[in-house]
Structure formats: structure tokens, C-alpha cells
C-alpha positions in Angstrom: 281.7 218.3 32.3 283.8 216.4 34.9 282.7 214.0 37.6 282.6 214.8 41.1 283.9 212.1 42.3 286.8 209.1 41.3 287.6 205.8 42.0 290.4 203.7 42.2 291.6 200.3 42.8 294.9 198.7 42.6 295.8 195.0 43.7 299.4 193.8 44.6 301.8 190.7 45.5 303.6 190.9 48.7 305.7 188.9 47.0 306.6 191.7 45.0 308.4 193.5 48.2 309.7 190.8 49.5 313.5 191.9 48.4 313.4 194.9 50.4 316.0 194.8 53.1 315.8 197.4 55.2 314.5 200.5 56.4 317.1 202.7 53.5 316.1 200.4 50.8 316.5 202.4 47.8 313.7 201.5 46.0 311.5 202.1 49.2 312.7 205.7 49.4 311.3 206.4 46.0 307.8 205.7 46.9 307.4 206.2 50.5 307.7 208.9 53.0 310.0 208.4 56.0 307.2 208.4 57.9 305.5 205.1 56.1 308.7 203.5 56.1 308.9 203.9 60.0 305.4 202.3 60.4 305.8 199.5 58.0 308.9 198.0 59.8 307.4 198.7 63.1 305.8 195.9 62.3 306.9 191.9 62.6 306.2 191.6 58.8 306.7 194.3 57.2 306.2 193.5 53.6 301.7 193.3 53.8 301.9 197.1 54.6 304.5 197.8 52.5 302.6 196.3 50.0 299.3 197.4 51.1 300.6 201.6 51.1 301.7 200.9 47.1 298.2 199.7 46.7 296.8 202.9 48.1 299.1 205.2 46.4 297.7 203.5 42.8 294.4 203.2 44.0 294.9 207.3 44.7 296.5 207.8 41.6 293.7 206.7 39.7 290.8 208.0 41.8 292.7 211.6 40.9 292.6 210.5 37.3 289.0 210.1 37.3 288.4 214.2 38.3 291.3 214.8 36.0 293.9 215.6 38.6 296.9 214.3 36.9 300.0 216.4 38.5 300.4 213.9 41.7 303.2 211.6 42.1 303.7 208.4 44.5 306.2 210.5 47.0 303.3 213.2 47.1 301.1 211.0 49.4 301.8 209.8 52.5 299.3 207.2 53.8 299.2 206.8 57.6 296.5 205.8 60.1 294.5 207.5 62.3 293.6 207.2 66.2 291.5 204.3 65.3 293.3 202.5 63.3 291.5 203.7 59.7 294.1 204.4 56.8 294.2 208.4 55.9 295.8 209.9 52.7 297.1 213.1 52.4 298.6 214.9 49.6 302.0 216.8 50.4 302.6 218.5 47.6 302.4 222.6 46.5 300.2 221.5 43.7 297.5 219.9 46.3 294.7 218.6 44.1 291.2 220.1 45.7 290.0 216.5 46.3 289.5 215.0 49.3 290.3 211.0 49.6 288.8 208.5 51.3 290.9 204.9 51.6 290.6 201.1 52.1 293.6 199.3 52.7 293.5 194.9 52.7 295.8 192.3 52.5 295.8 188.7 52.8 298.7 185.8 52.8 299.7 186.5 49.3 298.1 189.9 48.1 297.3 193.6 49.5 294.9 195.6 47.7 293.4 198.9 47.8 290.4 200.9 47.3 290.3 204.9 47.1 287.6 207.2 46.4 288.3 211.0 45.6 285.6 213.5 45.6 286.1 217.0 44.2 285.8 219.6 47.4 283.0 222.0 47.0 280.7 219.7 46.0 278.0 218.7 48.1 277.2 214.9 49.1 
């Protein structure tokens, strides 16, 4: 029997981003949409939500893992924000797991960190 529900969590140095360049950054463009990208670098420091989007994509990653959804990759999700300011995932891929995801995003000086929860559509609660 499988779990209705997965959780993730995934912690990260800002640090860690803090040799990205610009906007085409190779690296960037292998875990980010275009989209992320743009909204990262709309901001004065954009390294904390660079940061802070990795986090989410692992926190994801593993939430999936926990309803044994396996077949998504980091350029599959594309984090954004909505209206209010509250961080959204959604998968944009043809294998679309049937899981909807809810997210926390943080950071701090030094670290970002994330929080995901998955839970298996059709299931009540």
C-alpha cells in the first residue's frame, strides 16, 4: 500500500550560487525555467531565491519519492509565486505525476531552505 501523501525537505547555502553571473549562466539553465530565472534576477540579490527555488525543486523531488513518483526531473518544475506572494509548483512535464504540491520557501543571511508536501489527487483530506 502506498501513502497518500509525501514530504520533503531540502536545505541550501547561498553561498553555493554565488558564482552565477548572469541571467544565461549555464549551470542556471539546467535547473531552472526561463521564467524563474527572470524572477530571481528581478531581484537586487538574486542568489537567496536562486537558492531558495533549488530548495524547492529537492524538497519536490523527494515529496514525489515518498508516493513513489520517481519520473520528475529539476527542469520539470517551475516554481513561481502567486498573486499574494505564496510560492506555487507546478509540474511541466507529459509524464505529470497525479500529485498535487504544496510549498514553503525560506531563506536567511547564509541558507534557503524548503519544505514540500505532495499529496496523491483523489484522495480525500
Amino acid at each position: 500500500m502506498h501513502e497518500d501523501f509525501g514530504i520533503g525537505v531540502d536545505i541550501e547555502s547561498i553561498s553555493r550560487f554565488s558564482n552565477v553571473k548572469s541571467m544565461n549562466d549555464k549551470f542556471l539553465n539546467t535547473f531552472m525555467t526561463e521564467r524563474e530565472i527572470d524572477y530571481c534576477f528581478s531581484k537586487k540579490s538574486p542568489f537567496p531565491h536562486i537558492a531558495a527555488r533549488f530548495a524547492g525543486k529537492e524538497a519536490i523531488i523527494k515529496a514525489l519519492g515518498g508516493l513513489c513518483i520517481r519520473n520528475v526531473s529539476f527542469k520539470d518544475i517551475e516554481i513561481t509565486n502567486d498573486k499574494h506572494g505564496v510560492p506555487c509548483a507546478s509540474i511541466r512535464s507529459r509524464r505529470k505525476p497525479s500529485a498535487q504540491i504544496k510549498l514553503s520557501l525560506a531563506h536567511s543571511e547564509d541558507n534557503a531552505i524548503a519544505f514540500a508536501l505532495a499529496i496523491r489527487e483523489g484522495t480525500d483530506g
